[in-house]
Phi, psi and omega in degrees: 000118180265128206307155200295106182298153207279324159298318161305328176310301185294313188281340164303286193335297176311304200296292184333292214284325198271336216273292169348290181276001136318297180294354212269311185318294189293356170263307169307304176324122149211137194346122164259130177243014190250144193325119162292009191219158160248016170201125172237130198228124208257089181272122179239134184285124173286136152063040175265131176262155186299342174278314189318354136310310204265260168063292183231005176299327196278018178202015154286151179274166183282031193234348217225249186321291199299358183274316188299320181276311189285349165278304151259232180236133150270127162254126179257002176249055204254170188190143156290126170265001173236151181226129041258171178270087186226195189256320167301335158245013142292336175252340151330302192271344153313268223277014181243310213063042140214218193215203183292320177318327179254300215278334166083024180237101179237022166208181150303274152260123195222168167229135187290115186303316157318287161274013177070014201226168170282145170233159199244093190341312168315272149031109174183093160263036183274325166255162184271159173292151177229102180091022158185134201302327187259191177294014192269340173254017177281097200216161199190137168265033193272001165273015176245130241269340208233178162259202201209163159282291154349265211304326178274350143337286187292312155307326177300301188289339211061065216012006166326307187283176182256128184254154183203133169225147200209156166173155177282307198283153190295291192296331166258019149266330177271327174284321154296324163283313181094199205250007169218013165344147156280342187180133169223134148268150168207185191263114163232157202262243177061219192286345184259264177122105188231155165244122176256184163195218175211172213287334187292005193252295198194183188269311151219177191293095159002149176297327189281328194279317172312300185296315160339298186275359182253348128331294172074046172269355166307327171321351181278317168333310196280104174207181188298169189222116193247179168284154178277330178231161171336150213270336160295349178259349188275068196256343176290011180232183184275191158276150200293331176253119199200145189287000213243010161233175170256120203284137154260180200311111146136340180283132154295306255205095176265092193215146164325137355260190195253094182312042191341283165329307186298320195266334191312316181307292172286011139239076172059053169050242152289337170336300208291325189287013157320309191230075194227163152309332173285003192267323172301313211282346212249297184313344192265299206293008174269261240273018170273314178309327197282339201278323199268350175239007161261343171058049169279169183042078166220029175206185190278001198245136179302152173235179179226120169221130217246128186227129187240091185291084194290329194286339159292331161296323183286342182249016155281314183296358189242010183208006177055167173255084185188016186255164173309317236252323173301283181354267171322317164309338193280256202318338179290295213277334166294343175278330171312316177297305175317298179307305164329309167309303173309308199294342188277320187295310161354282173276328182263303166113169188294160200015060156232026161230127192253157180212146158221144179233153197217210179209164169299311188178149157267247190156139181272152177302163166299133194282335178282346186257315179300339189278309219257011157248058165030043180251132193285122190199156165172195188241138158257163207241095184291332178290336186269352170297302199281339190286292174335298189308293176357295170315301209282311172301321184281341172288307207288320162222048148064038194204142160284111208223353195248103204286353179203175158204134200178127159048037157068027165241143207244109152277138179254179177241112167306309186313308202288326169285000185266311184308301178298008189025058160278168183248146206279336185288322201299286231298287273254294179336287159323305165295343195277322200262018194268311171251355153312321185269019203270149159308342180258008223232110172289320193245085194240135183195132184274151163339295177328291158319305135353317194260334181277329183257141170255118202239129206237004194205145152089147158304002139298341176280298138351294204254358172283342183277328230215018158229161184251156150314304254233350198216348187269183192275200179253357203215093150259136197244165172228121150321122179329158165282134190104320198283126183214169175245128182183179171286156175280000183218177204062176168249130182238157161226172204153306200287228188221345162310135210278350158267016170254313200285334185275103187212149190289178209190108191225167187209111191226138159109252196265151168113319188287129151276091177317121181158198180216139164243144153246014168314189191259125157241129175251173186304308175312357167271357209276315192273265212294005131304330185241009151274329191303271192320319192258030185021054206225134183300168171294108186323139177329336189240346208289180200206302195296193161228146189300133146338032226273011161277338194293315185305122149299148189301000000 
């Protein structure tokens, strides 16, 4: 055997030492699977559509959308798999990760079959008001039938972490919290302009929040509402005076600028910056107030602040989206973000926070305006729709049988068909096949059906994802596309249309991969993406799956 020479010597050497510390590293190494953020902060835009990105980006600041999108992760193809497309089971289905089918929130207002009369996602006079006098704050999640991500949030840690939910609208503070918040706030306007909240929270208002509304710094809002830029740059939009808007009370005219002050009486007071840029701007100064005396994301343990940019819906619904009024709002609420941020890199610090922002539902253009660039749009006239059915049930079995009509769903009164010893599959039958032939009316579908076919594409899948056994009608109907029961002026949602369900999906900071799909992402992925991140099981009901291009391995 001939002896080791002094380089082969050195090169066993190197590899044993190099071999040696490859094993030590792979034997010690282990995963971290435990939450990259001390903070997750869940923002839903109201009534945002997904071009409102590409739209108006050249004249978004780098600070604010684009900072989101250029850091972190896009989804461009994200969509509601459900109808109807509302607010109340849009943030339901954000934060349950499913959908009306489970979580049972399958309107705004729906009607309840038990006590026969509508009821109010929210609703709950089981509480008391907090920090205000009337009924705005008798409020509750107990109709909603599922948990949250907040809540399982909250369960993991043993309640240690923290939730915080905000929004100007009522439903899009309770429903985000889930059933074990520490705390949801919302807004009511009128002669003060206060943040309330309910007895099912606490008892009374935090000291900081009392002091909050005893500041009255909302009062810098009332002043007129001008364009932010020059009147020549609103070139993504229509002219300001146009028949395809809504005035508000006391305007000839909606058109810039917006006389705040002047409008103030006749519209609800602080009421009004509902539905101004400024009702966003006064929800960013809250929930900043909220990140700094609640000390969220300062431990080891995630906190949660669940945030509802709300004012884009009142001033989609009242100038469509295709107006001057949407615009300027767009650009406003990106300075929002931006400020949001900054206080976050600030207080939370850069990348120790995840953030994502999405949307509730989108909106359709004005159907008078779609009409008049010769795209097929048009109005249904629901009383008279509703007059029809009627008609057609009381001819066909000789009986008043029909006990609602609400969110393009038709209710029998069961008893009364049990009385006439109808069969109850016929009664459904016969209307379904009554406005399948109706002219304003694409789509008809009985329960019965719903419950029996497994529907796996197209709008019956849609809307079998959007009915609950235990709470939808015996009928559901669609409008042709393009088609709406609305005012002649604004912008609506509801349907199962692709220009109600296509709204972003944007994802940023710790935890997040940078980057874009256009694959199809629906809502219901969203809370087992960010259960994914915060190594927390899946809320009880969910259905969707995680996202793992959003995710760093």
């Amino acid at each position: 055997m001939r002896p080791m020479n002094r380089f082969n010597s050195a090169a066993l050497y190197l590899f044993l030492l190099v071999s040696s510390t490859v094993l030590a590293q792979t034997s010690n190494a282990s995963p971290e699977i435990k939450a990259p953020t001390k903070l997750v902060v869940g923002i839903v835009v109201d009534q945002m559509r997904y071009d409102y990105l590409t739209r108006f980006w050249d004249q978004y600041s780098d600070r604010g959308f684009k900072r989101l999108v250029s850091e972190g992760f896009i989804a461009k193809n994200n969509h509601f798999n459900y109808a109807p497309t509302s607010t109340g089971p849009g943030h339901a289905s954000v934060y349950t990760g499913t959908t009306p089918a489970t979580h049972g929130i399958i309107g705004n207002d729906f009607f309840d079959l038990a006590s026969g009369s509508m009821v109010y996602c929210a609703g709950d006079d089981q509480y008391a008001s907090v920090g205000v006098s009337g009924r705005e704050g008798q409020m509750s999640p107990h109709r909603l039938l599922t948990n949250t991500v907040t809540d399982q949030l909250r369960i993991h840690y043993k309640n240690k972490a923290k939730v915080i939910s905000i929004s100007v609208k009522d439903r899009g503070a309770v429903l985000p919290g889930g059933h074990t918040a520490n705390a949801a706030y919302w807004f009511v306007g009128g002669a003060q302009g206060l943040w309330v909240t309910s007895s099912y929270y606490m008892p009374e208002l935090p000291a900081w929040v009392a002091d909050f509304n005893a500041k009255q710094s909302i009062a810098q809002y009332k002043k007129p509402w001008e364009l932010m830029l020059k009147e020549k740059e609103y070139t993504q939009s229509v002219a300001d005076d146009n028949p395809y808007e809504g005035a508000f009370k006391g305007e000839e005219k909606p058109v810039f600028p917006h006389d705040l002050p002047a409008l103030w009486e006749q519209n609800g007071g602080f009421g009004i910056l509902r539905a101004t840029p400024y009702g966003n701007s006064m929800l960013t100064d809250f929930a900043l107030e909220a990140l700094k005396q609640e000390s969220l994301g300062q431990d080891k343990v995630p906190d949660f602040l669940a945030i509802s940019y709300s004012s884009t819906d009142y001033v989609g619904h009242q100038f469509g989206v295709d107006s001057r009024e949407i615009q300027d709002t767009y650009l406003r609420l990106d300075l929002e973000i931006a400020r949001l941020l900054k206080s976050l890199d600030k207080q939370v610090g850069v990348g120790q926070y995840t953030l994502f922002l999405t949307a509730d539902h989108a909106a359709i253009p004005v159907p008078a305006y779609l009409k008049d660039q010769k795209i097929p749009a048009g109005y249904v006239d629901a009383s008279a729709l509703k007059k029809e059915i009627n008609q057609f049930v009381q001819a066909r079995f000789g009986a008043d049988l029909v006990a609602n009509i609400s969110n393009n769903q038709v209710f029998f009164n069961r008893q009364a068909i049990r009385d006439l010893g109808l069969d109850l599959d016929e009664v459904q039958g016969a209307l379904a096949d009554y406005l399948q032939d109706h002219t304003d009316v694409a789509h008809a579908y009985t329960a019965r059906t719903l419950k029996s076919t497994e529907f796996v594409s197209g709008i019956p899948a849609i809307l079998q994802m959007g009915y609950h056994k235990d709470r939808s009608g015996d009928v559901l109907f669609v409008y042709k596309p393009g088609y709406i029961s609305y005012s002649k002026t604004g912008s609506t949602h509801g349907s199962p249309e692709v220009y109600d369900t296509h709204t972003p999906l944007l994802m940023f900071g710790a935890g997040i991969q940078p980057g874009a799909t256009a694959e199809r992402t629906e809502i219901s992925d969203i809370a087992p993406t960010i259960s994914v991140l915060l190594g927390i099981a899946f809320p009880n009901g969910s259905i969707g799956q995680p996202i793992s291009k959003a995710l760093k391995p």
